[in-house]
C-alpha positions, 0 to 999 in steps of 0.5 A, a space after each residue: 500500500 503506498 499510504 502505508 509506505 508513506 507511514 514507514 518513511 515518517 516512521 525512519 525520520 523520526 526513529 533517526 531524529 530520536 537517536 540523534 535527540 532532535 525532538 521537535 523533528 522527531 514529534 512532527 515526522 511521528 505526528 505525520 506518520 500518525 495521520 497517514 495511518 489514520 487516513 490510510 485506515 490502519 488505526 493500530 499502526 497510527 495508535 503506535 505512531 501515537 505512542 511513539 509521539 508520547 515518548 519523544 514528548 515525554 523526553 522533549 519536557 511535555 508529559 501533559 502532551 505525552 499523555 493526552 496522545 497515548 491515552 486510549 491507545 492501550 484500549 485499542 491494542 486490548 480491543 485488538 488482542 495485542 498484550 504486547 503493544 497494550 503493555 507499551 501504550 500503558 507503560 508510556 501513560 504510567 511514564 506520564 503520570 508519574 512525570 506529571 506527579 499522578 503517582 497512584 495513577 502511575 502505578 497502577 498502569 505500571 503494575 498492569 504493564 507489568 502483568 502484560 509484559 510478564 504475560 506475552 515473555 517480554 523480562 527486558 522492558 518488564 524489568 524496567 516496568 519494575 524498577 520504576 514500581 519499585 522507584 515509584 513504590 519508594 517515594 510514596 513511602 511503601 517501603 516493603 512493596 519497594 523491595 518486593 518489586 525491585 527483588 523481582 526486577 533483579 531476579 528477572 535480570 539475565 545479567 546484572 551491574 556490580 552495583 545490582 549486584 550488590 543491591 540484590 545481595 542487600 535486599 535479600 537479606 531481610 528476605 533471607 531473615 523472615 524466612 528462617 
């Protein structure tokens, strides 16, 4: 379909611009991408352009803009049995409302990213996914949930830093004491 080589090409453009960090280039080559797809009728892939929009607002400062253009996309991943692009779409909304301060919102889509992602066998991002639970889990003063979270991250890393390394060894001390 020539709409949807259209889609493509906007595609490139932005994913090069986000590389070499030239945000206002890469907003307007996903927004077009976007608005190919719709006109092509291909509502998945401009839900997915819409996503790839919301990141390259979120790392450009705008998390309000990053959330009004990822909202709902979850839906029509869900609608459309794609776990795995729905995982996405509800991570980047959690990424959002945690930059606009909304934590318990935040978490709660983080957490069913994370069930997702658990779900369709995807440990890198939902290793991410987890951390950010854990970090999030931090701040709001759930101490115990943090470790929890952050023990399950490191646990599900195939390889970890020193310094994982050492905080896996930290936190399963407790964990070690309760259960003797």
């Amino acid at each position: 379909m020539k709409d949807l080589s259209v889609v493509e090409d906007h595609f490139q453009q932005g994913n090069l611009a986000f590389q070499n960090r030239r945000y206002t280039e890469a907003a307007a080559a996903f927004r077009a991408a976007g608005e190919a797809a719709r006109a092509a009728g291909d509502a998945l892939k401009a839900a997915e352009m819409d996503n790839n929009l919301a990141v390259v607002l979120l790392q450009s400062g705008d998390p309000a803009g990053a959330l009004k253009t990822a909202e709902g996309t979850d839906a029509l991943f869900a609608d459309a049995a794609d776990p795995q692009r729905q995982a996405i779409a509800l991570g980047n909304q959690a990424a959002a409302l945690e930059a606009l301060g909304r934590r318990p919102e935040a978490l709660e889509k983080y957490k069913t990213c994370s069930a997702l992602l658990k779900q369709v066998n995807d440990p890198q991002r939902r290793v991410s996914v987890l951390k950010s639970i854990s970090a999030l889990q931090m701040r709001s003063g759930q101490f115990l949930e943090a470790l929890v979270s952050m023990q399950a991250a490191l646990d599900q890393s195939p390889q970890l830093s020193l310094r994982e390394r050492m905080l896996k060894g930290l936190i399963d001390i407790p964990f070690r004491i309760l259960n003797r």
